[in-house]
N, C-alpha and C positions, 0 to 999 in steps of 0.2 A: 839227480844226474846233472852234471855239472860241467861245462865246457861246449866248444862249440862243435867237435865232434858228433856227439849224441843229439843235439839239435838239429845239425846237418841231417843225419840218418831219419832224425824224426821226420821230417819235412819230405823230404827223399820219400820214405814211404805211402809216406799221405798222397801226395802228389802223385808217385807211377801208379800206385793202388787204385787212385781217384781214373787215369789214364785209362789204363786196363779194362775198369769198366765201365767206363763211357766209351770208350775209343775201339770197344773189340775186334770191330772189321777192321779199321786202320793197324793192329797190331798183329792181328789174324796175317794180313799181307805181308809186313814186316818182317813177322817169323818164317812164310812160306821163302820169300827173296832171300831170309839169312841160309834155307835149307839147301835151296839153289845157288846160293853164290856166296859161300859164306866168308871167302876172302874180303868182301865187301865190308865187312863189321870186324875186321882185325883190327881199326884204329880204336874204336868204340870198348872192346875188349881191354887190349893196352892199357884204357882209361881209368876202365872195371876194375881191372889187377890193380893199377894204383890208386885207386880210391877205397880198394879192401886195404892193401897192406898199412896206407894211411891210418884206417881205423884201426888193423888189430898193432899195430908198432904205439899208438898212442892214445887207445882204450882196449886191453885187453883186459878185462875183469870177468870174473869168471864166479862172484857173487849170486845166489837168489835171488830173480826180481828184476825190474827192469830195464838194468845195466849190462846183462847178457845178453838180452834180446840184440843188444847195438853189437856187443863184439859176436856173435853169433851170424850176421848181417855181414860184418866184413870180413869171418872167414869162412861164409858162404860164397861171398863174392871172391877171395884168391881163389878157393878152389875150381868154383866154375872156370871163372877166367886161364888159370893154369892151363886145366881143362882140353879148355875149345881152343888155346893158344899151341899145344902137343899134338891133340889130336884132334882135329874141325872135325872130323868124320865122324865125331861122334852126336852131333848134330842131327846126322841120317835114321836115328833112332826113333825120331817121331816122324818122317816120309808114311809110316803106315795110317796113323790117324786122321780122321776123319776131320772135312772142315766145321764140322758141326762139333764135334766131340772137344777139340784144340780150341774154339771158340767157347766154349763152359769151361774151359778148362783154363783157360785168359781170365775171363770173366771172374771165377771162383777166385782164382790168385790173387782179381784187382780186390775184389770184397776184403779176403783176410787181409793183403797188403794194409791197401786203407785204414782198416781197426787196427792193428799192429802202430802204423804211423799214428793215429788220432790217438792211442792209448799214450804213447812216447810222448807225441809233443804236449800233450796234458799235462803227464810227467815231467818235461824238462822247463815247461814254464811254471810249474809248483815250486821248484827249487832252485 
């Protein structure tokens, strides 16, 4: 993988992954403020959406193997971003979960995140 795209993302994932699970009560609260107030992360979103469209406008490959995983990444991120940008309220979906349950559920995220980024940037400093 080649270019500073898929580097980015590797990194990108390493690093929130690594976040996630170390930081779970710091994100724990994060998510709860975005369910309460989620005007508050319109600029953050914004950002999201342009940092997907970046990815899939100039690595969209759709190959076997580790170069999907990136465009996979950023049109996970338009969609979300889309998304929460249409309709926030859809946000209120996880209001019923428990803080115990959203916190495994941070945590698991940061875990796969992690291995996802650490397998990438393995990959994109191989080649």
């Amino acid at each position: 993988m080649n270019g500073i795209i898929p580097l980015i993302v590797a990194w990108l994932l390493l690093v929130l992954g690594l976040s996630y699970a170390i930081n779970t009560v710091m994100w724990l609260k994060v998510t709860r403020v975005a369910m309460a107030h989620p005007e508050r992360y319109l600029y953050f979103t914004v950002l999201t959406l342009a940092l997907g469209l970046a990815i899939v406008i100039s690595h969209n490959v759709w190959i076997f193997g580790w170069p999907v995983v990136v465009t996979l990444f950023g049109w996970i991120m338009v969609i979300k971003s889309t998304l929460f940008l249409l309709f926030p309220g859809l946000i209120s979906l996880f209001d019923g979960w428990s803080d115990a349950f959203l916190s495994n559920w941070i945590r698991v995220a940061g875990i796969v995140l992690a291995l996802i980024g650490a397998g990438l940037v393995w990959r994109t400093l191989l080649t």
